[in-house]
Every structure is written in C-alpha cells, then in structure tokens.
Wavefront OBJ file of the C-alpha trace (Angstrom):
o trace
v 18.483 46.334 38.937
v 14.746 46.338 37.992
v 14.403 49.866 39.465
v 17.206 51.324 36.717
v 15.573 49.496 33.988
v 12.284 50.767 34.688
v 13.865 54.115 35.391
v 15.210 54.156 32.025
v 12.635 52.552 30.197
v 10.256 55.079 31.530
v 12.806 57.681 30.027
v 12.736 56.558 26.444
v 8.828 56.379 26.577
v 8.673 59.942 28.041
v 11.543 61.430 25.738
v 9.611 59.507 22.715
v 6.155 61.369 23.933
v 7.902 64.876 24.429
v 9.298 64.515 20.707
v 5.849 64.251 18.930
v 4.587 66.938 20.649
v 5.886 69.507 18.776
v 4.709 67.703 15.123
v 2.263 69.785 12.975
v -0.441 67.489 11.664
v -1.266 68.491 7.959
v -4.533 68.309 5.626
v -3.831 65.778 2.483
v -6.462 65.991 -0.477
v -7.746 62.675 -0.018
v -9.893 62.753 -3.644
v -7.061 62.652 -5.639
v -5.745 59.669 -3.807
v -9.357 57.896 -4.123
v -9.018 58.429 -8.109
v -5.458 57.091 -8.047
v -6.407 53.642 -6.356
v -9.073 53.309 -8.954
v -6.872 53.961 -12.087
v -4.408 51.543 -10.262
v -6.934 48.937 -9.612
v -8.561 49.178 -13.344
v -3.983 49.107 -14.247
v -3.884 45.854 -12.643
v -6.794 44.516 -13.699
v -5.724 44.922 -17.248
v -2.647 43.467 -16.400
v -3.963 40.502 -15.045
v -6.153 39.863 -18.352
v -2.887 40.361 -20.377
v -0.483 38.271 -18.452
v -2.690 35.551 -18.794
v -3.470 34.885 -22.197
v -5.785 32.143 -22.974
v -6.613 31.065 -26.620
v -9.212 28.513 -27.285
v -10.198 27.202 -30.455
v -13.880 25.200 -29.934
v -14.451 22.306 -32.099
v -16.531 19.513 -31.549
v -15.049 17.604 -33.875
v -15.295 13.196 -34.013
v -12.198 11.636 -34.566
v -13.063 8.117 -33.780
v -15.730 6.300 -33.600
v -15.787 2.451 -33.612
v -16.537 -0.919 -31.529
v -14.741 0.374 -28.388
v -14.570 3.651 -28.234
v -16.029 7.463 -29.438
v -13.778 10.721 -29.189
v -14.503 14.392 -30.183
v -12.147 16.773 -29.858
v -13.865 19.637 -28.461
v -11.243 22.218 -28.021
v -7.538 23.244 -28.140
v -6.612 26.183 -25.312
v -3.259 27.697 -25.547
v -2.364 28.868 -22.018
v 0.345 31.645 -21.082
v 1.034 32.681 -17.422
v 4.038 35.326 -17.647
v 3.593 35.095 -13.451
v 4.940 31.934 -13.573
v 6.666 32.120 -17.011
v 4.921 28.834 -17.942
v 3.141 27.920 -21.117
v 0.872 25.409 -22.106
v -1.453 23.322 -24.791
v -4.275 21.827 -23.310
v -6.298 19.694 -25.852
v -9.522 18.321 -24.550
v -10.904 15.302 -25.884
v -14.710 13.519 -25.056
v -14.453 9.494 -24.961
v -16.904 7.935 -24.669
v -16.276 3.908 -23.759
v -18.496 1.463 -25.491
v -17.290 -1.627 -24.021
v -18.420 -3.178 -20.505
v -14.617 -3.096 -18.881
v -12.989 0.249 -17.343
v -11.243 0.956 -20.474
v -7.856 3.731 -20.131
v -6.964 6.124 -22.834
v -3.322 7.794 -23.494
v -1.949 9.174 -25.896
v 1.311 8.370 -27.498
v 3.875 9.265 -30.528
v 1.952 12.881 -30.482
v 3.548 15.318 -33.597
v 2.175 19.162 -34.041
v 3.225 20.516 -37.237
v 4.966 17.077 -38.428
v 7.591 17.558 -35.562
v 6.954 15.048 -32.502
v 7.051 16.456 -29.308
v 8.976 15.313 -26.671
v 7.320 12.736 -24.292
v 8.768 14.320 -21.279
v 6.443 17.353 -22.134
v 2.835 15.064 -22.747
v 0.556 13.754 -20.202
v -2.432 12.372 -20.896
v -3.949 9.432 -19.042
v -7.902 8.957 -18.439
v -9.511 6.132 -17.099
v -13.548 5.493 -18.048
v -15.807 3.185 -17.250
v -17.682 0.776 -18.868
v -20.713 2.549 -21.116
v -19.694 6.062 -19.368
v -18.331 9.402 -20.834
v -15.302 11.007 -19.960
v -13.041 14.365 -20.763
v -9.793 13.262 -21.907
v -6.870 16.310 -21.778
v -3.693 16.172 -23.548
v -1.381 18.847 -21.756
v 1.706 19.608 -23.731
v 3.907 21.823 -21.341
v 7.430 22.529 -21.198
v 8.918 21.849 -17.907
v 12.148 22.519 -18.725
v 12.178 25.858 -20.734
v 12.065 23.738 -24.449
v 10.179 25.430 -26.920
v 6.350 23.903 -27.069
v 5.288 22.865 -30.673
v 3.426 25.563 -33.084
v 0.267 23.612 -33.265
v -0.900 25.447 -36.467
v -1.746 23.106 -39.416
v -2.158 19.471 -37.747
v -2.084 17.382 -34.277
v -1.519 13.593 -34.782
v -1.233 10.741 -32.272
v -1.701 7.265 -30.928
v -4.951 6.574 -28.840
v -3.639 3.906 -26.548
v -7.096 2.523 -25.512
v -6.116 -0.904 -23.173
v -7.969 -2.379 -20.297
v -6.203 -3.244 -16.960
v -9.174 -6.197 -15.970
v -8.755 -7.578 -19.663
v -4.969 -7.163 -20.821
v -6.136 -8.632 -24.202
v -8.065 -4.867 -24.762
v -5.885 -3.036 -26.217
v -6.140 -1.254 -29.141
v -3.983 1.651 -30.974
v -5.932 3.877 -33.219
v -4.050 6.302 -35.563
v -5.249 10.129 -35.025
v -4.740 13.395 -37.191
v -6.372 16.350 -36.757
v -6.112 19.626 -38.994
v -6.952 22.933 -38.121
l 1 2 3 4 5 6 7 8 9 10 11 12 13 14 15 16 17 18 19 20 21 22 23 24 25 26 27 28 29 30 31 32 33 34 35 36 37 38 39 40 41 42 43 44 45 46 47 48 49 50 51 52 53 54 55 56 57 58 59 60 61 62 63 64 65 66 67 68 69 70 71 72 73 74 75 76 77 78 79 80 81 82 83 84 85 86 87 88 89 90 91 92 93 94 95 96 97 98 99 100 101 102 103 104 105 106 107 108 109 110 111 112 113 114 115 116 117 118 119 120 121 122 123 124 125 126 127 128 129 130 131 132 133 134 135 136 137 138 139 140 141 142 143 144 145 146 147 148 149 150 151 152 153 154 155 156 157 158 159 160 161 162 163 164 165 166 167 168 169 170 171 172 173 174 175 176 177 178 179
C-alpha cells in the first residue's frame, strides 16, 4: 500500500515538473510598477488624512475658579473615523484641586446648542488629588448611531466636584461656555 502511494505521488510531482517545462518566462517593465506603488502609497496616505478628520479649537479659557477648585478649558477636538464610522467630541478641561482631600470631577446635565445631550452618550469622570493638577475630558460619542450635538454657539454643564474620604464635599458649579 505505501509502495502505490509513493508510486503515485511520485507521478503527480513528475507530471507537475514536466508541465512547467515548456513555460516561456517573460521581461515585465518593472519602472512603471515602482511609480505605481508610489502614487498608491502617496493615494492612501491622503486617504488616511481624510478619513480621519480631526478639528480642534485651542482655548485656554478659565471657567471656574474658587475655594475648591480651578478649570480651563483648553480645547474642544471634533473626531471622525469613517474606518470605524464613529464620531466624537472630546472637550478637555485642566482642574486644578485646591483642597487637601482627593477631590472627583464629572460632569452632569451637559446641553450643546441649548439641546441636552443624552447621558448615555457623556463620560466624564476624573479623580485629583489634593493640591495636584489634572486633565479632565468630556467625550460626547454616539454609541448607538444618534446624532451627536452641533456644538456651535455654547457648551453648558454641571461640575460635580464631591469627595469620596469627605461625603460632605460636594459641590455643583453651573458652567457655560460660548464659542
């Protein structure tokens, strides 16, 4: 049994062998290829700059500052990944806490435009510690294909600012921004 597959194995390879034997090997004009792959690689490049489109507005701008706590906003990015279809807000806030306990800062009731947005699509949760500086980022992203909010004339909120050591910290401090 081992002899007649071997037998016939060996066949195959040798038939296989005797058929590219007769194959004419032929020239290609290899520059032309060379200049495609760099065109293509320049194409995708391009692409890759377009399908992610990233708009950021800098501005360094104090919103609060009082017994407890500074914040600045520093800058509002709009983020679009067509890979992934996803789109995003990502505000990014500086706090700095001026009180001795790990303080936490949220933010709550957020509206863009006058229209609130939907809590499902916020998150923002930082945690600083006593007489340190922190970036804070509200992310507004739609998991769930809803619309995300225009963000064009104004951004206002609740700063939650509490303490977990010291539950009687805790402080909510009215925020609206304009652009």
């Amino acid at each position: 049994m081992r002899n007649i597959l071997f037998a016939l194995l060996s066949f195959i390879i040798i038939a296989g062998l005797v058929a590219c034997d007769g194959e004419e090997v032929q020239d290609k004009d290899v520059s032309s290829v060379e200049s495609s792959n760099e065109e293509n690689e320049a194409a995708a490049a391009e692409e890759e700059t377009e399908e992610e489109e990233e708009a950021v507005k800098e501005f360094n701008k104090e919103i609060i500052d009082n017994d407890s706590v500074k914040a600045t906003l520093v800058s509002v990015e709009h983020i679009v990944d067509k890979d992934w279809d996803e789109e995003k807000y990502d505000i990014k806030f500086e706090v700095e806490n001026k009180l001795d306990d790990t303080v936490e800062v949220q933010a709550r009731e957020v509206s863009a435009d006058g229209k609130m947005v939907d809590e499902s699509m916020l998150m923002m949760s930082q945690e600083i510690s006593g007489g340190k500086v922190a970036d804070a980022v509200l992310t507004i992203e739609s998991f769930e294909g809803d619309d995300l909010p225009d963000m064009e004339e104004d951004l206002e909120m609740i700063l939650h600012v509490f303490s977990w050591e010291d539950m009687e910290q805790e402080e909510n401090i009215d925020v609206n921004i304009e652009f």
